[in-house]
C-alpha positions in Angstrom: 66.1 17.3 -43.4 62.8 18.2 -42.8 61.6 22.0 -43.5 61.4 24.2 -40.9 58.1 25.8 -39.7 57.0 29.2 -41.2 57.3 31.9 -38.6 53.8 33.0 -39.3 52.8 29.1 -38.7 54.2 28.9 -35.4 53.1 32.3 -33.8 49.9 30.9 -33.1 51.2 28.0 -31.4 53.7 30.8 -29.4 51.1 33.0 -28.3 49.5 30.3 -26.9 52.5 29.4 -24.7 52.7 32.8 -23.8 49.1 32.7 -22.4 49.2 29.9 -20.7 52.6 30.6 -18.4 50.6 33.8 -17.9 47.6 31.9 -17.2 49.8 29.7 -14.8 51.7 32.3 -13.3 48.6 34.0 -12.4 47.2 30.8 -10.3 50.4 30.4 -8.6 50.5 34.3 -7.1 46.6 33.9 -6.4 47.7 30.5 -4.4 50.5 32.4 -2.5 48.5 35.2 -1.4 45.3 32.7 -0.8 47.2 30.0 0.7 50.7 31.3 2.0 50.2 35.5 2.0 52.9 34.8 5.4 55.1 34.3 3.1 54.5 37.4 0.7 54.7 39.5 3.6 57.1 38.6 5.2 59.3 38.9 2.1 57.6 41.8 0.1 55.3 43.7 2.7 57.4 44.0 5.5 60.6 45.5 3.7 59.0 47.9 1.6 57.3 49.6 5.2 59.5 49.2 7.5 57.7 51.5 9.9 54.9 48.7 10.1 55.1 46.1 12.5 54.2 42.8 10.5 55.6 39.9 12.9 58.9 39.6 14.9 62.4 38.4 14.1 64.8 35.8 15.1 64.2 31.9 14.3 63.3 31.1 18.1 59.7 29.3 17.2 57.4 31.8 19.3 53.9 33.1 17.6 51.9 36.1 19.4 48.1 36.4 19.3 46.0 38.9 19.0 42.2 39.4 18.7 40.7 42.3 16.9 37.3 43.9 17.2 35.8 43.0 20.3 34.2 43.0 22.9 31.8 41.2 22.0 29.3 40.3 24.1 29.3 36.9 26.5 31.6 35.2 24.5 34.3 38.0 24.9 34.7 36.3 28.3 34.1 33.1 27.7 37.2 33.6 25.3 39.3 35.1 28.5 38.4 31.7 30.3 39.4 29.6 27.3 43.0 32.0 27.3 43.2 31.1 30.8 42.9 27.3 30.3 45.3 27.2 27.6 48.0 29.6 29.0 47.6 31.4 26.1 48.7 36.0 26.4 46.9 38.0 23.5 46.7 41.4 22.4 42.8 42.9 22.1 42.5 45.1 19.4 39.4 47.1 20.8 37.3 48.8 18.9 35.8 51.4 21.2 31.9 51.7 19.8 31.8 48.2 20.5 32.6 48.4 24.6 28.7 49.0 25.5 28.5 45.0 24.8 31.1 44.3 27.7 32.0 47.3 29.5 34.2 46.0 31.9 36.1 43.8 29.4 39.1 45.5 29.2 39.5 45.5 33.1 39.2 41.7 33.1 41.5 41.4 30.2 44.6 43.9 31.6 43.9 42.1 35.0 44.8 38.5 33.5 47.6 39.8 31.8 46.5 40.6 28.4 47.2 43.9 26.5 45.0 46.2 24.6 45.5 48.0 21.5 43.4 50.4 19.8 41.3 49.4 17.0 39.6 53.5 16.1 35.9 54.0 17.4 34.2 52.0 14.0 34.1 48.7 12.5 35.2 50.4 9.2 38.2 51.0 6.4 40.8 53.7 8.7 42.6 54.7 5.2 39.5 56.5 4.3 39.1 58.9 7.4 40.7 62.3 7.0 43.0 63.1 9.5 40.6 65.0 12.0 38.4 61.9 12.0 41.0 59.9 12.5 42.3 61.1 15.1 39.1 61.9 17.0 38.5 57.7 16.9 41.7 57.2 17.8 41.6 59.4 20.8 38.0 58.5 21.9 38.7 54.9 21.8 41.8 55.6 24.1 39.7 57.9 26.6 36.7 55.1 26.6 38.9 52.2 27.2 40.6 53.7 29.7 37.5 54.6 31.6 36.6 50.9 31.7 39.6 49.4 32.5 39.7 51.6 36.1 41.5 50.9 38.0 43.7 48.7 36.1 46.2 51.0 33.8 47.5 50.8 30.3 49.9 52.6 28.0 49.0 53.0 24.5 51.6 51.5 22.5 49.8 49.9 18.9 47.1 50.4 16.8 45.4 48.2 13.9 43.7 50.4 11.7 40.1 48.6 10.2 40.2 46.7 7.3 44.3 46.8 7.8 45.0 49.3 5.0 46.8 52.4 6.1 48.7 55.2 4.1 52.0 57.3 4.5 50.1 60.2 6.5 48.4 57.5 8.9 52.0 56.7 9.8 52.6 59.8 10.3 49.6 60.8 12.4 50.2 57.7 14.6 54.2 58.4 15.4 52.6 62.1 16.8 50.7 60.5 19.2 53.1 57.7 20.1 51.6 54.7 18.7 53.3 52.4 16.1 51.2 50.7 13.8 50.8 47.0 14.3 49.3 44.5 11.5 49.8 40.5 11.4 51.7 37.6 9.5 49.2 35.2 9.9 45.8 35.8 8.9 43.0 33.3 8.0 40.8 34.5 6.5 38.3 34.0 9.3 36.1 37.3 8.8 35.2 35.2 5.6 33.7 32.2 7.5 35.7 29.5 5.9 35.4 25.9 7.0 36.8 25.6 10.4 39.3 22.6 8.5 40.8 25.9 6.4 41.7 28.2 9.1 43.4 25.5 11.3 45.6 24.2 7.9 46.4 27.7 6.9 47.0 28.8 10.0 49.5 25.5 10.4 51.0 26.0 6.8 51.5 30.1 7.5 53.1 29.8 11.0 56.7 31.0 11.2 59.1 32.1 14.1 58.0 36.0 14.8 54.3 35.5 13.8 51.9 37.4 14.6 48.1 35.6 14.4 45.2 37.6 14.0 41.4 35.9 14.8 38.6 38.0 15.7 36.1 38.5 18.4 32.6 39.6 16.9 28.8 37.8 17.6 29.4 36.1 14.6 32.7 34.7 14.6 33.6 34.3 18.5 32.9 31.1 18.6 34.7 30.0 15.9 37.5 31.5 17.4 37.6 29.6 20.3 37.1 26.9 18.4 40.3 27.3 16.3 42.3 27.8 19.4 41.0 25.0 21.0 42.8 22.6 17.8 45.5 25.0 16.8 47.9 26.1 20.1 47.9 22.3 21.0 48.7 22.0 17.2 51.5 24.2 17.2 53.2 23.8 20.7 53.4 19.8 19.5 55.7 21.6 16.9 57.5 23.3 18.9 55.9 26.8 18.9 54.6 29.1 22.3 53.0 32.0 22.6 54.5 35.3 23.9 52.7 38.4 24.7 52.8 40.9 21.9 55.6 43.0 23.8 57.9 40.3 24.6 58.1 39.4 20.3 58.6 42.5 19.5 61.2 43.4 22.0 63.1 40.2 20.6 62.5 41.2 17.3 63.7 44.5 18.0 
């Protein structure tokens, strides 16, 4: 029988077992929330705050779309046009500093059946502001959008907060003035600028029934996001998915 290995012999040869599941452990969570982060929050986000609206329920295959941070300029309409042609409701996130470069935007939008939520005054991380700021963006994105969209009315129902980060008091803050907070299931990564091939393969690997998409609608990635429409809600309803207005998954879900 052959003698067994010192102890102090094979620790080296254990440690380095140790690193490496640690080392491949560590790729396989980067590669969930890289490639699949639907999938870590629909199991991990979403339970730990339930008082944030992450996607809908149910297994019926049905995907809502929203579109943050506009308007944008021209392309914010050429965008409603492309919606048009493909049948496709969405939710604008508007973020109200940014109205000057379509003032009559959210008019258009409520008129072809869109809905509007409130993305705060500026393009920056919400989970910073102090309550008194927060609230003033809040409500002067509110009052502004609801200047422009005369005649056509909304009710305030959701807001994204920028950057998507948010805390227990923003919650709290929100509930007062009777919005919920809404963030997404299915996110791209498309405020990076990735290859257009990524976002319409993530976006096909992360859809679920209940998801909630989110592209965006800036100068510099408009485009691009007509773009990916254009390939992925042909994509999707060949598998089966359509698209519901924001209200209608929720209410399922609900």
């Amino acid at each position: 029988m052959p003698p067994l290995p010192h102890p102090l012999t094979s620790l080296p040869a254990l440690l380095a077992l140790i690193a490496l599941a640690g080392l491949l452990l560590a790729v396989t969570l980067l590669a969930l929330i890289v490639l699949l982060p639907s999938l870590v929050i629909r199991t991990l986000l979403a339970p730990l705050n339930p008082e944030v609206v992450f996607c809908g329920g149910g297994r019926q295959r049905r995907l809502a779309l929203t579109i943050d941070d506009g308007p944008s300029g021209p392309g914010s309409q050429a965008l409603l046009e492309l919606l048009r042609e493909l049948e496709v409701p969405a939710t604008f996130f508007l973020i109200g500093s940014h109205l000057p470069n379509d003032p009559h935007f959210p008019r258009r939008a409520l008129e072809q059946g869109h809905a509007i939520g409130n993305h705060l005054w500026c393009d920056g991380r919400s989970a910073e502001l102090d309550e008194a700021e927060f609230l003033r963006q809040l409500s002067s994105t509110a009052a502004a959008v609801e200047r422009a969209a005369a005649p056509q009315t909304l009710q305030w129902r959701w807001c994204r907060p920028g950057r998507g980060w948010f805390h227990a008091l923003m919650l709290s803050w929100l509930a007062a003035c009777g919005y919920q907070l809404v963030l997404g299931s299915i996110f791209p990564w498309d405020t990076n600028q990735p290859p257009l091939w990524f976002v319409r393969a993530f976006v096909q690997l992360n859809a679920h029934p209940g998801g909630i998409l989110v592209l965006h609608d800036t100068p510099e990635l408009n485009a691009r996001t007509q773009a990916s429409l254009r390939w992925i809600v042909p994509a999707l309803r060949r598998r089966g998915y359509s698209f519901v207005p924001l209200a209608e998954l929720l209410e399922a879900a609900g």
